[in-house]
C-alpha positions in Angstrom: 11.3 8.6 -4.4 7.7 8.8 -4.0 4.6 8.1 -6.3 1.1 8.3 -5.8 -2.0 7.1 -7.5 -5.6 7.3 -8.2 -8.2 4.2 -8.3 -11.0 2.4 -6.9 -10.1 -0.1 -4.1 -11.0 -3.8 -5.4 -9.9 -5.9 -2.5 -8.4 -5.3 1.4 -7.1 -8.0 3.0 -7.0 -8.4 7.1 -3.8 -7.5 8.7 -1.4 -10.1 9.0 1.0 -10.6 12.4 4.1 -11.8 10.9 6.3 -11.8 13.9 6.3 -9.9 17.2 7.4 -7.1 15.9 6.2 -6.5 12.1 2.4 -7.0 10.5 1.2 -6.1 7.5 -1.9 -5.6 5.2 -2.2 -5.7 1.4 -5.1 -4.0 -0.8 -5.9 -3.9 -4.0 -6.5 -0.8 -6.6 -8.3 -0.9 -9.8 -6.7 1.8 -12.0 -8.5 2.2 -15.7 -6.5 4.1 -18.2 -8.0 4.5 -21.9 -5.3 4.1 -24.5 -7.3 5.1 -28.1 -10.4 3.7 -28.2 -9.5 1.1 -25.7 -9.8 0.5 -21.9 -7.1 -1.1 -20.1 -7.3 -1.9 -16.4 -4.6 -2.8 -13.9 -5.0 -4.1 -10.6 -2.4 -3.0 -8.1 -1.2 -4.9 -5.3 0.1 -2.7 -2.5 1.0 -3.4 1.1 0.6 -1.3 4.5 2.8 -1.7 6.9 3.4 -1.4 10.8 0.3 1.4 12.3 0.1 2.1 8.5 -2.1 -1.2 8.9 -5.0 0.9 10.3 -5.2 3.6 7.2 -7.6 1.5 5.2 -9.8 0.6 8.4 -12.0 4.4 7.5 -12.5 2.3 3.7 -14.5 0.1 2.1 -14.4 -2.2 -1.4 -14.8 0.9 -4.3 -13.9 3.7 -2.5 -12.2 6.1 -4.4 -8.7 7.1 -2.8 -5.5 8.4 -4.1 -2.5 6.4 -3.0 1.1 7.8 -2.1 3.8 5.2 -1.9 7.2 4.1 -2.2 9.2 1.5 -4.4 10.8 -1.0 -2.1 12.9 -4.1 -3.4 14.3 -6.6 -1.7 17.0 -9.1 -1.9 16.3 -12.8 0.0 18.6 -15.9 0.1 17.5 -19.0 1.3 19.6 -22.2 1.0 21.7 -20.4 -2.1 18.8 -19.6 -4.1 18.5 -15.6 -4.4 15.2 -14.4 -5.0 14.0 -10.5 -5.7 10.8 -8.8 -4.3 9.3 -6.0 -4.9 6.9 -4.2 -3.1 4.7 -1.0 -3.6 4.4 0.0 0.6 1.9 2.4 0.9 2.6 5.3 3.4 -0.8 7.5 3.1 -4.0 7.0 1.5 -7.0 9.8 1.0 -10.2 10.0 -0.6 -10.1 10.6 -4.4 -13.8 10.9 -4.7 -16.9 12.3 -2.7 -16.4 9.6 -0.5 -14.4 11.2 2.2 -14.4 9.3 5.8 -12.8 12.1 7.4 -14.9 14.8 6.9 -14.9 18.1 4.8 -12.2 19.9 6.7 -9.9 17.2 6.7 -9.8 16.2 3.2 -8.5 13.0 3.9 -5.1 13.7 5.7 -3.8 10.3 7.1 -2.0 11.9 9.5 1.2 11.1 7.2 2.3 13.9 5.3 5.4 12.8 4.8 6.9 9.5 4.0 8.4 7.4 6.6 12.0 6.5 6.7 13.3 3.7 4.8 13.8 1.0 7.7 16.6 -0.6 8.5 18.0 -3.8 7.0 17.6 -6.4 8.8 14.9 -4.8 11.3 13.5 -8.4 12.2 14.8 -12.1 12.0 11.6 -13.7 9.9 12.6 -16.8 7.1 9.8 -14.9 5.5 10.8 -13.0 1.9 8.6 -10.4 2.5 
């Protein structure tokens, strides 16, 4: 199933190069939502993974962008402890606001207009949980 959302992005983090064959990159969104007369802000860890790294390199702390993702979770053992992740893995991201690195005709197309396949269990041999 996939989601997508609207904020400002509060942090980016540099790629990480877990193993040979896997990085990834996580980034923050701010996402305000006013419930009566209050204000209530979330802050939204996503990651980026694989060449999906490179998406946030056209963006900057603030930018407004609209975020489509998927819900991953993730089982891990290690030494008979069991241990649940989940993870919000972002497969496109385009301007939400008049900040648009790509241009006018582009309107912020990624280059992803549809999400990539789930990947296989087991795609690499890390002791890492995520």
């Amino acid at each position: 199933m996939n989601f997508e959302l609207n904020g400002k992005l509060f942090e980016i983090h540099p790629t990480e190069q877990k193993s040979e064959r896997f990085r990834k990159r996580d980034f923050i969104i701010e996402n305000s939502s006013n419930i009566g007369d209050r204000t209530i802000t979330d802050y939204i860890k996503f990651q980026a993974t694989g060449d999906k790294c490179d998406l946030l390199n056209k963006y900057k702390v603030g930018d407004e962008v609209k975020v489509h993702f998927n819900i991953r979770g993730n089982k891990w053992e290690n030494a008979g402890k069991v241990s649940y992740f989940t993870n919000l893995d972002a497969w496109r991201i385009e301007s939400a606001g008049g900040n648009n690195p790509y241009g006018q005709d582009n309107q912020g197309n990624s280059g992803f207009d549809t999400p990539p396949p789930a990947p296989a269990t087991g795609d690499f041999n890390d002791d890492l949980p995520f």
